[in-house]
C-alpha positions as CSV (number, residue, x, y, z in Angstrom):
1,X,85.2,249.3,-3.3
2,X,85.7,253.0,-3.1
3,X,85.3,255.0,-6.2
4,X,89.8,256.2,-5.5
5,X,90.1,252.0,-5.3
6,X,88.1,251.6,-8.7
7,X,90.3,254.9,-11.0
8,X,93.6,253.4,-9.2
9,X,92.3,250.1,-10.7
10,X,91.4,251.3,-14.7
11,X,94.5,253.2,-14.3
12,X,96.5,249.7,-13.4
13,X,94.6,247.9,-15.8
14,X,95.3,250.0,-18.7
15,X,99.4,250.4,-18.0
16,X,99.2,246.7,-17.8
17,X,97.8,246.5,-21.2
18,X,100.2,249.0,-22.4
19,X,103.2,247.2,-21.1
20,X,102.2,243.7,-22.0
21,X,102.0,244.7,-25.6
22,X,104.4,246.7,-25.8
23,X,107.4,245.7,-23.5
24,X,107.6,249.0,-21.3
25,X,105.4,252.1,-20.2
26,X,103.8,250.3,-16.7
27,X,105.2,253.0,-14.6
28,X,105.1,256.0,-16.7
29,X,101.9,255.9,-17.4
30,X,100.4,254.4,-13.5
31,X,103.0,256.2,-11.2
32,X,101.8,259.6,-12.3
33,X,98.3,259.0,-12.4
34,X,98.1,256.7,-9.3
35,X,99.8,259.8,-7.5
36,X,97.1,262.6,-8.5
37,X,94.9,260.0,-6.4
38,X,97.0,259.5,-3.3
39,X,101.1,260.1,-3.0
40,X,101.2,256.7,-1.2
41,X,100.7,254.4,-4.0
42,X,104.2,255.1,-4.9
43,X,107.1,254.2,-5.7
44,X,106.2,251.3,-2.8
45,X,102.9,249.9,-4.1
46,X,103.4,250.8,-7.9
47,X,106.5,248.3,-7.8
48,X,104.6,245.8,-5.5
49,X,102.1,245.7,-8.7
50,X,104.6,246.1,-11.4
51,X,106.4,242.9,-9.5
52,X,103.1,241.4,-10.5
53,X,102.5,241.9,-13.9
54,X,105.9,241.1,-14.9
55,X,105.9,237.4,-13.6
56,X,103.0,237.0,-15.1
57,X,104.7,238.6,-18.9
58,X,107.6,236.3,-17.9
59,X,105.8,232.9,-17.3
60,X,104.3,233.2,-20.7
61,X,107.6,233.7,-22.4
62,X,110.6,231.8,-20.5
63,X,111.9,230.8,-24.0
64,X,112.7,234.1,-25.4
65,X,114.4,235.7,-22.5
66,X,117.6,236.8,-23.5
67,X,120.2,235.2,-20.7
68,X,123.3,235.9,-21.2
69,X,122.2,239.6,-22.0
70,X,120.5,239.7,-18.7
71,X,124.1,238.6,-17.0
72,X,125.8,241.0,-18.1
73,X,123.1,243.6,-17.2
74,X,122.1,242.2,-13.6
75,X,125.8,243.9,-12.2
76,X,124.5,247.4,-13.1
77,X,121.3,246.7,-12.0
78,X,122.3,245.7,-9.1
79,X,124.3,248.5,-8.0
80,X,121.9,251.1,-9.7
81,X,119.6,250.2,-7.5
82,X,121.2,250.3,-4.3
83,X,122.6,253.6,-5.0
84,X,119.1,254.6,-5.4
85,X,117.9,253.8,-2.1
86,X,120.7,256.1,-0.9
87,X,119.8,258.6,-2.5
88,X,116.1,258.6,-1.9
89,X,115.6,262.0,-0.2
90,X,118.7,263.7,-0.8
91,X,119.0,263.4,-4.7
92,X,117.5,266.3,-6.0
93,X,114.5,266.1,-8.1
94,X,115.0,268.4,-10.8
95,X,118.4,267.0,-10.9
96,X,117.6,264.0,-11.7
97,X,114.8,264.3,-14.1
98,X,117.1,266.4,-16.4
99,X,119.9,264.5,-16.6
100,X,118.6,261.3,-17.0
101,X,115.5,262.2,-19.2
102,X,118.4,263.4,-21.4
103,X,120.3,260.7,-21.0
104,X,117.5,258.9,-22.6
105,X,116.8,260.8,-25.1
106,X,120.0,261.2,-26.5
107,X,120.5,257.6,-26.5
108,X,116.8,257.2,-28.5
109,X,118.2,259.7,-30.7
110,X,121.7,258.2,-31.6
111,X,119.8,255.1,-32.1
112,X,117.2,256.1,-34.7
113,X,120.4,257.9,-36.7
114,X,122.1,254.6,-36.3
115,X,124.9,255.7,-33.8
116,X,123.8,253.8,-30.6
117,X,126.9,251.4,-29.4
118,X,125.7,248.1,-30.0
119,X,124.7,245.5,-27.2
120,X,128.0,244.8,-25.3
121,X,128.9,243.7,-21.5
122,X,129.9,247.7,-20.9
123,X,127.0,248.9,-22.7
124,X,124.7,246.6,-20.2
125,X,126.3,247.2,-16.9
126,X,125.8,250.7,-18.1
127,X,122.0,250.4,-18.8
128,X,121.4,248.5,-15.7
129,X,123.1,250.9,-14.0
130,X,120.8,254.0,-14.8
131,X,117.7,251.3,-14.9
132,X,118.3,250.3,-11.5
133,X,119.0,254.1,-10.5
134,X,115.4,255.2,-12.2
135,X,113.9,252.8,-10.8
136,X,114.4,253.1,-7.5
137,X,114.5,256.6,-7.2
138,X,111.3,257.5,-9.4
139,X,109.5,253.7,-9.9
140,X,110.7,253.8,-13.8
141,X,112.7,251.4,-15.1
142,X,111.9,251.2,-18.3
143,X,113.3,253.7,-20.6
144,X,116.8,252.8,-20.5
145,X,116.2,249.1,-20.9
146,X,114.0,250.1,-24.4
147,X,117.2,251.7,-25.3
148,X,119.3,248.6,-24.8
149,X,116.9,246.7,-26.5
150,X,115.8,248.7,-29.6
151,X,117.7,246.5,-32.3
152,X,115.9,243.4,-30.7
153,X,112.7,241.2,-31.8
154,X,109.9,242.2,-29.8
155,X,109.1,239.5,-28.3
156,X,113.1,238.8,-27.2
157,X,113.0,242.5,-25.7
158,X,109.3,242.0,-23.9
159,X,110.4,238.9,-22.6
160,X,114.0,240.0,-21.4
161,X,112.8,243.7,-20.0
162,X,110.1,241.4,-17.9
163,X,112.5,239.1,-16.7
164,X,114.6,242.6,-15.6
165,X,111.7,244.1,-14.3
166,X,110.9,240.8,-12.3
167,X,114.7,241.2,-10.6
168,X,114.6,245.2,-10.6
169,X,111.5,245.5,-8.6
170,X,112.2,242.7,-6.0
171,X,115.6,244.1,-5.3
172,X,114.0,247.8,-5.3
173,X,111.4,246.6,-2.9
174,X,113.7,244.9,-1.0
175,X,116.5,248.6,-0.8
176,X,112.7,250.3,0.1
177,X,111.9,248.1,2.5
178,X,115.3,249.0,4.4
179,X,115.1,252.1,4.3
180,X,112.0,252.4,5.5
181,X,109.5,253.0,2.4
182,X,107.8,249.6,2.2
183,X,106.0,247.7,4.5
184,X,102.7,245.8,5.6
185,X,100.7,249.3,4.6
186,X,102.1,249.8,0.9
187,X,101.9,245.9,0.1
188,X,98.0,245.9,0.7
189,X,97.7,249.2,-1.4
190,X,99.3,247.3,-3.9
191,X,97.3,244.3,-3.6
192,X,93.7,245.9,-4.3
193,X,94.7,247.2,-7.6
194,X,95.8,243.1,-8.9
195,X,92.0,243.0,-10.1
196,X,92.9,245.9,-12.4
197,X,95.6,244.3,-13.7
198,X,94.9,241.0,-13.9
199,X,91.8,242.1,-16.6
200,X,94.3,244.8,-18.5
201,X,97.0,241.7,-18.5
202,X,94.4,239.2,-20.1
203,X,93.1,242.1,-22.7
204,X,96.6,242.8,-24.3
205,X,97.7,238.9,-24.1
206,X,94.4,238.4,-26.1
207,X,94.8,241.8,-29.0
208,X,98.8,241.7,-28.9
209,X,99.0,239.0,-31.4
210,X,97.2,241.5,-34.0
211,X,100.1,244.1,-33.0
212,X,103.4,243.8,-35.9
213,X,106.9,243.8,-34.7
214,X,107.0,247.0,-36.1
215,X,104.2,248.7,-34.3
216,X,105.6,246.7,-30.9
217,X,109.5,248.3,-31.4
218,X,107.9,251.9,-32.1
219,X,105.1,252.1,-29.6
220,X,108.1,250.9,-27.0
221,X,110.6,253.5,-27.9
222,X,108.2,256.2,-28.1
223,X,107.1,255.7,-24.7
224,X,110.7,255.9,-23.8
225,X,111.1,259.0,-25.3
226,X,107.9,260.4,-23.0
227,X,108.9,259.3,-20.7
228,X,112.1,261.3,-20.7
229,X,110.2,264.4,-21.9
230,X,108.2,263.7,-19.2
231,X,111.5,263.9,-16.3
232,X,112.3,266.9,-18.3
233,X,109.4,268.8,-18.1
234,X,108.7,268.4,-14.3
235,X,112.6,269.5,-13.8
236,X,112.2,272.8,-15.5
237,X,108.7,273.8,-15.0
């Protein structure tokens, strides 16, 4: 194992922890990291791995998914993401990190003062839509799907957002693979870094049970909010 193999591995591991306790932050906190070591572990190989870990949070937690949110949501989704392949290339980068990391944050914002539109079948097209979009496009998903789920139980929102992430990255995968992003190369790059995860997945399934509800809901919408600050501050710097 190469010493680039072994930080792309502790960097997997510990976004796996973070996400398996909290619901969310797999891809902010790997994509950007696993990039400073080589621009070919994403957005191909960070979603092959983030496919990954979220079976593995979904298998553990069938019973709380939230279903018939997910059907209304799976449209958006859907669609988000094949829009996203499209655009892969043409979209422009600053572009998109502005609006949407303010599209988050607004929504973070309106929900903390209480103003957020509650869950509805509009609401969740809408935040599939923009999931499916992110995702595709920059290998996050997450944020939005924290918004949607910020009134929720913890353990409902982990288990739904897995269950989204499980459909989301397949279907992103699938839109890269036909437009010529994924293949044979960037499914073994994504492979070596399992043993990573696998050790960060078994660490937060063992500690999460001393995390609150509280703690859970707050650590996952304030990675949200960096997140956006994050697509903000690479647009206008």
């Amino acid at each position: 194992m190469t010493i680039e193999v072994f930080l792309a591995n502790v960097i997997v591991g510990f976004a796996g922890f973070v996400q398996t306790t909290t619901g969310v932050g797999f891809a902010m906190i790997a994509v950007p990291l696993l990039v400073l070591l080589d621009l070919n572990y994403a957005p191909g190989p960070a979603l092959f791995v983030m496919l990954f870990l979220s079976i593995a949070m979904v298998a553990g937690s069938w019973k709380d998914v939230d279903r018939q949110g997910f059907a209304t949501l799976f449209p958006g989704l859907l669609v988000g993401t094949m829009a996203g392949s499209q655009l892969l290339g043409i979209l422009s980068a600053t572009a998109f990190g502005l609006v949407f990391g303010c599209i988050v944050l607004a929504a973070l914002v309106l929900g903390r003062l209480g103003l957020a539109p509650r869950t509805s079948p509009t609401v969740n097209v809408s935040g599939g839509f923009v999931s499916g979009l992110m995702g595709t496009v920059a290998g996050i998903h997450g944020p939005p799907l924290a918004v949607l789920y910020q009134r929720v139980e913890p353990a409902k929102a982990r288990a739904t957002i897995a269950f989204v992430f499980v459909i989301a990255s397949v279907l992103s995968l699938v839109s890269l693979n036909a437009a010529g992003h994924f293949g044979r190369e960037e499914a073994a790059a994504g492979l070596v870094l399992l043993p990573g995860l696998g050790v960060g997945f078994v660490l937060a399934r063992t500690g999460r049970r001393f995390v609150s509800d509280a703690v859970a809901r707050n650590s996952m919408l304030a990675i949200a909010a960096i997140s956006a600050v994050i697509l903000i501050g690479r647009s206008v710097l």
